[in-house]
Phi, psi and omega in degrees: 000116156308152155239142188299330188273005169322317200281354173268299154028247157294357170266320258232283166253108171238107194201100192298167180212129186267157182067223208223171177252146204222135205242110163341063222291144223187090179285337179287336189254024192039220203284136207249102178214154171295103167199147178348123166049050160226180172234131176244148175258128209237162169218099152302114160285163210096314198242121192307137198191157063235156170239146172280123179238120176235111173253181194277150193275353168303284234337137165218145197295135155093048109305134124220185212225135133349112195239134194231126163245126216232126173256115172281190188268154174341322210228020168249206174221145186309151188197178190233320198348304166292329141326289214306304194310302208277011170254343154090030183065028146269137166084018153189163160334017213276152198215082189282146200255128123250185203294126201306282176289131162254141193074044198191109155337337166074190156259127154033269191310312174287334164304309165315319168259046148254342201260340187266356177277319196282018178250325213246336166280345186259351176278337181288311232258335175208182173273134139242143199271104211258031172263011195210046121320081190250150156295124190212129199230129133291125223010277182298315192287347163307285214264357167261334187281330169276010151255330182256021162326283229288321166326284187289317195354346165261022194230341169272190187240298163192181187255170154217132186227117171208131203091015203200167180228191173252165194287140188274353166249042172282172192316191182253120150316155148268166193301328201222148195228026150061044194057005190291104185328119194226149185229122200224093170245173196196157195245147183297303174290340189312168206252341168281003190295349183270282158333353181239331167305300171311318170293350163286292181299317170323284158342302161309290199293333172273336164108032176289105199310086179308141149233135194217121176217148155305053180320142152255140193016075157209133167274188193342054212215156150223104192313160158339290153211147159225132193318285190342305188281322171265021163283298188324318202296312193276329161307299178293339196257219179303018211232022206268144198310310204292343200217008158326137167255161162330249194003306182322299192312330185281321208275332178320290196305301179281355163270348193260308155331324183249352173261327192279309169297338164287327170300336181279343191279346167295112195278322182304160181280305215292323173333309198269335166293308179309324162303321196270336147312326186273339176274314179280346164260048184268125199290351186302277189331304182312331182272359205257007177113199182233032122321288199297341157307314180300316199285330173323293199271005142270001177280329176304296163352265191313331169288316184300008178231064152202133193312295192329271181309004116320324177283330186305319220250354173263340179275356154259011162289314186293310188303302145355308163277333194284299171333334210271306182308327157326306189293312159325321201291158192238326186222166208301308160344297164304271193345320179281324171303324178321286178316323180292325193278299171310330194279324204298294182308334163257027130302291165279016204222081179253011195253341190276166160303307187304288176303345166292284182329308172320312216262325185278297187285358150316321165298330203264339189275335194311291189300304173324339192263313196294308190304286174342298169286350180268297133021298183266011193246349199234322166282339191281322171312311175299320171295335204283283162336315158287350184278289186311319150315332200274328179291322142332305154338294185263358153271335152313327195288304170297322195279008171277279197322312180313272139036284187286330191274337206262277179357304176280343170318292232281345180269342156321284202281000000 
């Protein structure tokens, strides 16, 4: 099947291509072809492979569909799987990808025209909607899908990052990022969890729509389900503001009713604040108008003026900024501040999540600031040394000449 919006597409990934797509035989998978609720293995030509293709058991002739492009981690293979789950194989595309190097990050550039050929060959084959591409990694494939976001950032629709953050000297955002939905998930324990936060706040800050969730006690993982993520998945997917039906508006409304009312079932103040922090930036919630918003943040109100949860809450407020400065910082000087700022916040908050936290990446920017000044304590030394040499040199140099000039007066005269 063509889809009629291919030639937007291909304006879209625009890179002509010559031959056909050729489907890979898969003996774990039986007969190996493109068709509803199967994962098929693909060989693009151009493109390093086989990449994983799923389409949704919904599939209906003249549709189209939402496209999820998935980079897996250091030590996998393309795949889809954790997708297959969490969409439960409905409403959209997947297209697990792999990598131009395997085991090497690659460049940008090259990545980037594998990613518009298998997008553009995969559009002959079913409808895709190509205004709803998004990129998604998991740890290596985390932090690749978030550099090669911000590459595309004007040709996607949005990210998912998990397990992973973005390089903090990567290329420069643009200033405003127009609400475009970005989902950061991350395990409580994970040893990238500072680092995923921080790519939340940057992202945020760029005006980027955050969901920012939590594994609570998993390290380097992505759980079974987590509500957050498969909430996004269904705001982008079938629940997407442009393409909704009546029918839809109930189903808000009685998901919002019942997430709202579970947040309230938290007796503790900080428990419940903390729910209702993960419900207002739940992209489900953006859809659902700006009552239930309104009603989100006064409850938040009202909870910050009881201490306790007031202190939770400046003190993840204080961590935040100190990331964003993080992200910022240019000389040993920042650097330093960082540390001083991280040490001040788990002095005062030692009892919050934020100030543990703090206080642990305080050690890790600390060892960074040491490595650093000895690193520029060691070129000054080294300039110093070619200069003094170079000076050395040029006096040896004089002191030839000198000589030589006075020789030639006297043979002169």
């Amino acid at each position: 099947m063509v889809c009629s919006r291919t030639g937007h597409i291909r304006q879209a990934f625009a890179l002509a291509l010559a031959g056909g797509l050729l489907v890979v035989p898969d003996a774990t998978r039986g007969e190996s072809r493109l068709a509803p609720g199967r994962t098929t293995y693909l060989t693009i030509p151009n493109v390093p492979g086989p990449n994983a293709v799923y389409l949704p058991t919904n599939t209906a002739t003249g549709r189209t569909w939402p496209l999820l492009v998935h980079y897996h981690g250091a030590d996998g293979r393309a795949n889809v799987e954790t997708w297959r789950r969490y969409t439960r194989g409905r409403d959209w595309v997947l297209l697990g990808m792999e990598y131009r190097e395997r085991g090497s990050r690659g460049t940008l550039a090259a990545e980037s025209r594998n990613l518009h050929r298998a997008v553009a060959f995969l559009a002959e084959e079913v409808g895709i909607d190509s205004d709803r591409v998004y990129l998604a990694g998991f740890s290596k494939g985390g932090w690749w899908a978030s550099m090669l976001g911000e590459y595309e950032i004007d040709r996607i629709a949005g990210m998912i990052i998990l397990g992973a953050g973005r390089p903090r000297r990567a290329r420069a955002l643009p200033r405003e990022l127009n609400g475009k939905p970005i989902y950061i998930g991350v395990g409580s324990e994970e040893i990238n969890w500072m680092p995923a936060r921080r790519a939340a706040v940057v992202y945020r800050s760029m005006g980027a729509g955050v969901s920012f969730e939590e594994f609570a006690g998993l390290g380097h993982a992505v759980p079974g389900r987590a509500p957050g993520l498969a909430d996004w998945l269904e705001a982008a997917g079938p629940l997407h503001a442009g393409r909704r039906r009546p029918a839809t508006e109930q189903v808000l409304v009685d998901w919002y009713r019942t997430a709202y009312a579970s947040a309230l079932q938290e007796t503790n103040g900080i428990l419940q604040h903390r729910a209702l922090l993960q419900l207002a930036t739940n992209a489900k919630l953006a859809l659902c108008g700006s009552t239930a918003r309104r009603q989100v943040a006064r409850r938040l109100k009202q909870l910050r003026a009881e201490n306790d949860v007031a202190a939770d809450w400046m003190a993840q407020q204080r961590l935040d900024a100190l990331l964003w400065k993080e992200f910022k910082m240019d000389v040993l000087d920042d650097m330093q501040a960082v540390v001083d700022g991280l040490r001040g916040l788990a002095k005062d908050f030692p009892e919050t999540p934020s100030g543990a936290r703090a206080g642990a990446h305080a050690e890790r920017v600390e060892a960074a600031l040491a490595e650093s000044r000895e690193a520029t304590d060691a070129a000054r030394a080294r300039v110093a040394r070619e200069a003094a040499e170079k000076e050395s040199r040029a006096t040896d140099r004089d002191r030839l000449k000198g000589p030589t000039r006075g020789i030639r007066r006297i043979e002169s005269e």
